[in-house]
MARFI-219018 format. One record per atom (N, C-alpha, C): residue number from 0; atom name; x, y, z. Coordinates in Angstrom, 1 decimal. Example, Ala and Ser with C-alpha at 12.3 -4.5 7.8 and 13.67 -1.06 7.14 Angstrom:
REM MARFI-219018
0|N|13.2|-5.7|7.8
0|CA|12.3|-4.5|7.8
0|C|13.2|-3.3|7.8
1|N|12.8|-2.2|7.1
1|CA|13.7|-1.1|7.1
1|C|12.9|0.0|7.9
END
This chain:
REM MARFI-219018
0|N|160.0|-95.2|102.0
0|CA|159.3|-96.5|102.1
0|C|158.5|-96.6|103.4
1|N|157.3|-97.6|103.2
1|CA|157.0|-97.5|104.3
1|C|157.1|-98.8|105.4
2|N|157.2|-98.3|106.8
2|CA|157.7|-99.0|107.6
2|C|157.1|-100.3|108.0
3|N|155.8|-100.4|107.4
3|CA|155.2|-101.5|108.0
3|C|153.6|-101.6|106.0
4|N|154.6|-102.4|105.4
4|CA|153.9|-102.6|104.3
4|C|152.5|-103.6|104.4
5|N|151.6|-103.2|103.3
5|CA|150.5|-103.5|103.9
5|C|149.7|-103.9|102.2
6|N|149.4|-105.1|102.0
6|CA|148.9|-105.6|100.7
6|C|148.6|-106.3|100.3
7|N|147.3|-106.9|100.0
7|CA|145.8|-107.6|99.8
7|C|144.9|-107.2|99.0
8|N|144.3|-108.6|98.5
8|CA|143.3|-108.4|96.5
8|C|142.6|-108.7|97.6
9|N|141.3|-108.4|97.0
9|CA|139.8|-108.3|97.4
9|C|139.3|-109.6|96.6
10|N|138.8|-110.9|96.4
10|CA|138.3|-111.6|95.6
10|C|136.9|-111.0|95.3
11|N|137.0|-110.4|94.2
11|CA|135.8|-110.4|93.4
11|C|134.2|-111.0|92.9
12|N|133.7|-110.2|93.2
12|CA|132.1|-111.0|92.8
12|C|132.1|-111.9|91.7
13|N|131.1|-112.7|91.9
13|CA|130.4|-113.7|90.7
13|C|130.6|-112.7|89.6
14|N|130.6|-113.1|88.1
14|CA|130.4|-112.5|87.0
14|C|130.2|-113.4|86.0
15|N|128.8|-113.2|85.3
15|CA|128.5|-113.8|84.3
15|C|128.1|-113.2|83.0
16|N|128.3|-114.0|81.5
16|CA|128.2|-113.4|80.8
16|C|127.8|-114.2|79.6
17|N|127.4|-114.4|78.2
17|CA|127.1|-115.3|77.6
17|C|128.3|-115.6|76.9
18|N|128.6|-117.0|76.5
18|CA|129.8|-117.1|75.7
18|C|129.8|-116.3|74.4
19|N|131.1|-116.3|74.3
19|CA|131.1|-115.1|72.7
19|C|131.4|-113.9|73.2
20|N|130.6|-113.5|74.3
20|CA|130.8|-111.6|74.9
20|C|132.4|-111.7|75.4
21|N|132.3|-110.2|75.0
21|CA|133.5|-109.7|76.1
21|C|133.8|-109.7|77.4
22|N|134.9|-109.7|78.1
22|CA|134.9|-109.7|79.6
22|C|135.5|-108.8|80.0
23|N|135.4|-108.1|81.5
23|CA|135.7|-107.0|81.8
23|C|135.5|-107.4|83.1
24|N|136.9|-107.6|84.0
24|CA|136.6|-108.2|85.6
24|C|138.0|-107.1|86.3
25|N|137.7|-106.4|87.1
25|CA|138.6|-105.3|87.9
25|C|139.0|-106.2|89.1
26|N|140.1|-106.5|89.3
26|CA|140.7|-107.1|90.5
26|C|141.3|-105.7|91.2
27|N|140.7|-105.6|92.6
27|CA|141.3|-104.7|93.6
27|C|142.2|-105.3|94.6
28|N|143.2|-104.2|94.4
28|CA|143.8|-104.2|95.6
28|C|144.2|-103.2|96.4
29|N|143.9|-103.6|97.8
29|CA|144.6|-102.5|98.8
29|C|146.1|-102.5|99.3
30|N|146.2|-101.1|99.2
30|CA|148.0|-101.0|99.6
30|C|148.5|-99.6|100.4
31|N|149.3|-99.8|100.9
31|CA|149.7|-98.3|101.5
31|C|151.0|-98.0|100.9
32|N|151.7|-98.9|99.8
32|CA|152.7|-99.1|99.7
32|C|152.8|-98.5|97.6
33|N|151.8|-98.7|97.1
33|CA|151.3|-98.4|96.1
33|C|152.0|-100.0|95.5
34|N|150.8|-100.5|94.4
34|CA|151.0|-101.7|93.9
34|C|151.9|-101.5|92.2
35|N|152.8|-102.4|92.3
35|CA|154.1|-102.5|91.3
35|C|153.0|-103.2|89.9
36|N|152.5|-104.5|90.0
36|CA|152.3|-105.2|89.5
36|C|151.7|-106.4|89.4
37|N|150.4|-106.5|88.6
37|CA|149.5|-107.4|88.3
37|C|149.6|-108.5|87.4
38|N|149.6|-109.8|88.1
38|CA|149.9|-110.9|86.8
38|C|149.2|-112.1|87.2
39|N|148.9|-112.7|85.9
39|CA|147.8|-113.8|86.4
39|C|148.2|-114.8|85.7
40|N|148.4|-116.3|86.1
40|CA|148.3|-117.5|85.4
40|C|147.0|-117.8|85.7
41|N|147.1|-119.3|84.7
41|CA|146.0|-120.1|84.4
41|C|144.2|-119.4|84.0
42|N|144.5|-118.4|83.3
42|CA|143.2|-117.6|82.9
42|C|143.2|-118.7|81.7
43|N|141.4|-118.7|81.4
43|CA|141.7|-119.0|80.1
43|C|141.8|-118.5|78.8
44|N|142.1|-119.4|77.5
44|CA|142.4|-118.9|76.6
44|C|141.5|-117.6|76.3
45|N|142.2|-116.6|75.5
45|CA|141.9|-115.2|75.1
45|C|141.6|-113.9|76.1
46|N|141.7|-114.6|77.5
46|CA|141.8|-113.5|78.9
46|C|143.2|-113.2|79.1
47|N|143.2|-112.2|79.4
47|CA|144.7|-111.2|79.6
47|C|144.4|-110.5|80.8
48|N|145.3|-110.4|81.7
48|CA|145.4|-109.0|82.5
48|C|146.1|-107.7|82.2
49|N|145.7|-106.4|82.5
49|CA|146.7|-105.1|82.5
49|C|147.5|-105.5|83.8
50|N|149.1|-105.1|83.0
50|CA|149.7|-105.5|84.8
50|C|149.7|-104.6|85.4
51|N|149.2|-103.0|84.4
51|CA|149.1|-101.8|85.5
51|C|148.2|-101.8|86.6
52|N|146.9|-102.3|85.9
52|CA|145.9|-102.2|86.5
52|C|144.4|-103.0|87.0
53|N|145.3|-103.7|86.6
53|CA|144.5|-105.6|87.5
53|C|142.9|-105.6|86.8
54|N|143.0|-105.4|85.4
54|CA|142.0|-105.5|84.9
54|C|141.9|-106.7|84.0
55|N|141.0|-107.5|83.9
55|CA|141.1|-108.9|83.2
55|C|139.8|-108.8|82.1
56|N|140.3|-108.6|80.8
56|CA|139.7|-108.8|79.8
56|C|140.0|-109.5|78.8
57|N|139.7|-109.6|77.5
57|CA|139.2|-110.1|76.5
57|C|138.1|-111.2|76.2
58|N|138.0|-111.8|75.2
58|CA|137.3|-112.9|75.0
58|C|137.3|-114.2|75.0
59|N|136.6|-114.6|75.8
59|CA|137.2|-116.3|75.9
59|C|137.0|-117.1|74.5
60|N|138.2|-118.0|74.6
60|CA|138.0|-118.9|73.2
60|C|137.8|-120.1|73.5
61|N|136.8|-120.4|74.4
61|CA|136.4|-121.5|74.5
61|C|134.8|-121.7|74.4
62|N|134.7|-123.5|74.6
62|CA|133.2|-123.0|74.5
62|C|132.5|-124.1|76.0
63|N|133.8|-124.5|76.8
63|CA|133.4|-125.5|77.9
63|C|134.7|-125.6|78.5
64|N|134.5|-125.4|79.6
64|CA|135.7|-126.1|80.7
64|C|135.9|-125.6|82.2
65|N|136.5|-125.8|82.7
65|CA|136.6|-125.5|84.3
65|C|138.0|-125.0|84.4
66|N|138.8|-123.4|84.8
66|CA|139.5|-123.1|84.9
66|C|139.8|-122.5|86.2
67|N|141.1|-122.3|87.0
67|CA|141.3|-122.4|88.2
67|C|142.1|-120.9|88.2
68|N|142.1|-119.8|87.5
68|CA|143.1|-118.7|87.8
68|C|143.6|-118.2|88.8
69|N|144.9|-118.0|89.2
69|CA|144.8|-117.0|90.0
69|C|145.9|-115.7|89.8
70|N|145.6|-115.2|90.6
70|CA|145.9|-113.4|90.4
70|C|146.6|-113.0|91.7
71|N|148.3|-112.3|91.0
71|CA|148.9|-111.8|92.2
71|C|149.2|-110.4|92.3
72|N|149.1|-110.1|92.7
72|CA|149.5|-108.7|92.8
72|C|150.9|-108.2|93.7
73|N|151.9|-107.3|92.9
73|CA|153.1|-107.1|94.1
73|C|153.6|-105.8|94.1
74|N|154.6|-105.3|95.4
74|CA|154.9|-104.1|95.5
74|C|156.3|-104.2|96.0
75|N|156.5|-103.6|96.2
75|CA|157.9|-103.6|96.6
75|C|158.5|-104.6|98.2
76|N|157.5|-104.7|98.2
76|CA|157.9|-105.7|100.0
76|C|157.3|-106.9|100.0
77|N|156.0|-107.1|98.9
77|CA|155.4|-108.0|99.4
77|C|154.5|-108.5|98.1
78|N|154.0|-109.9|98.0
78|CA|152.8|-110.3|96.9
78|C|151.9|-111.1|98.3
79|N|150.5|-110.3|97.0
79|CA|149.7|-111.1|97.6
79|C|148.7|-111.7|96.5
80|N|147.9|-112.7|96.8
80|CA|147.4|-113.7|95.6
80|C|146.3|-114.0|95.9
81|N|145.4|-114.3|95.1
81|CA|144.1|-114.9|95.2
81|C|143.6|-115.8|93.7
82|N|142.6|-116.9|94.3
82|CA|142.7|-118.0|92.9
82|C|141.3|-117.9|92.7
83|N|141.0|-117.6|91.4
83|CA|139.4|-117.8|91.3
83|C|139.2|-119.2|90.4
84|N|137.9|-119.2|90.3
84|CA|137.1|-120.7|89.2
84|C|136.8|-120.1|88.0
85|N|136.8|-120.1|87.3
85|CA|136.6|-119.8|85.7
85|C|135.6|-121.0|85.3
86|N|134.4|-121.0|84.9
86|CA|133.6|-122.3|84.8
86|C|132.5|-122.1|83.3
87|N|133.2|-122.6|82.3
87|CA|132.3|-122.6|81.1
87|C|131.3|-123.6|80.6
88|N|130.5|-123.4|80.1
88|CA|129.3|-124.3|79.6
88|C|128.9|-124.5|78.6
89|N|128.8|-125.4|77.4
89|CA|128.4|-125.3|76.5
89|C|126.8|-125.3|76.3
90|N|126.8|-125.9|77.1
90|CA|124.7|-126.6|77.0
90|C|124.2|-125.1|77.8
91|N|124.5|-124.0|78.8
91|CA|123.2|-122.8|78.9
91|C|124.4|-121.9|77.9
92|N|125.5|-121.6|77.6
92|CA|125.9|-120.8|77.0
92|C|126.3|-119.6|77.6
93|N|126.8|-119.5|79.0
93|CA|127.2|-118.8|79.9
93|C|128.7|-119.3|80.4
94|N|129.3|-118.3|81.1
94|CA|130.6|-118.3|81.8
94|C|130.2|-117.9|83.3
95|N|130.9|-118.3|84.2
95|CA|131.1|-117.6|85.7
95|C|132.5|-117.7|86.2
96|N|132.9|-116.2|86.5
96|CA|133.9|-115.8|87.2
96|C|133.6|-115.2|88.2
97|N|134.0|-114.8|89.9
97|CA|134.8|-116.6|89.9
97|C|134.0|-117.6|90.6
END
């Protein structure tokens, strides 16, 4: 183990997409400790994370709303967290994360 654990997500760029498409958002994290596990509330409907690998995909089933997710990541000593905006539109027909 190591003596002085060390582990932090990167918040992620803007990402836009048209409603209807697929999503595909890589959450990083840095670690010296190697990361256990990725989990996220409040995504919206039809987004999932891998808990291997802090990847946030599928398709949103929405067609408007304002979502607040956030994303933790943990290892054996420590979590660390970050909250993004999830922001849908019906009138241009785009999403932005985060």
């Amino acid at each position: 183990m190591t003596s002085a654990p060390n582990l932090s997500l990167t918040q992620p760029a803007t990402q836009s997409s048209t409603l209807g498409s697929g999503v595909s958002l890589q959450v990083k994290a840095t670690t010296n400790t190697g990361v256990q596990r990725y989990r996220a509330s409040g995504l919206p409907p039809g987004l999932s994370i891998n808990s291997s690998t802090g990847r946030v995909t599928g398709k949103p089933k929405i067609t408007a709303g304002t979502f607040k997710p956030r994303i933790s990541v943990s290892d054996y000593a420590k979590t660390s967290s970050v909250s993004l905006a999830a922001c849908f539109a019906s009138s241009n027909r785009h999403w932005s994360l985060p």
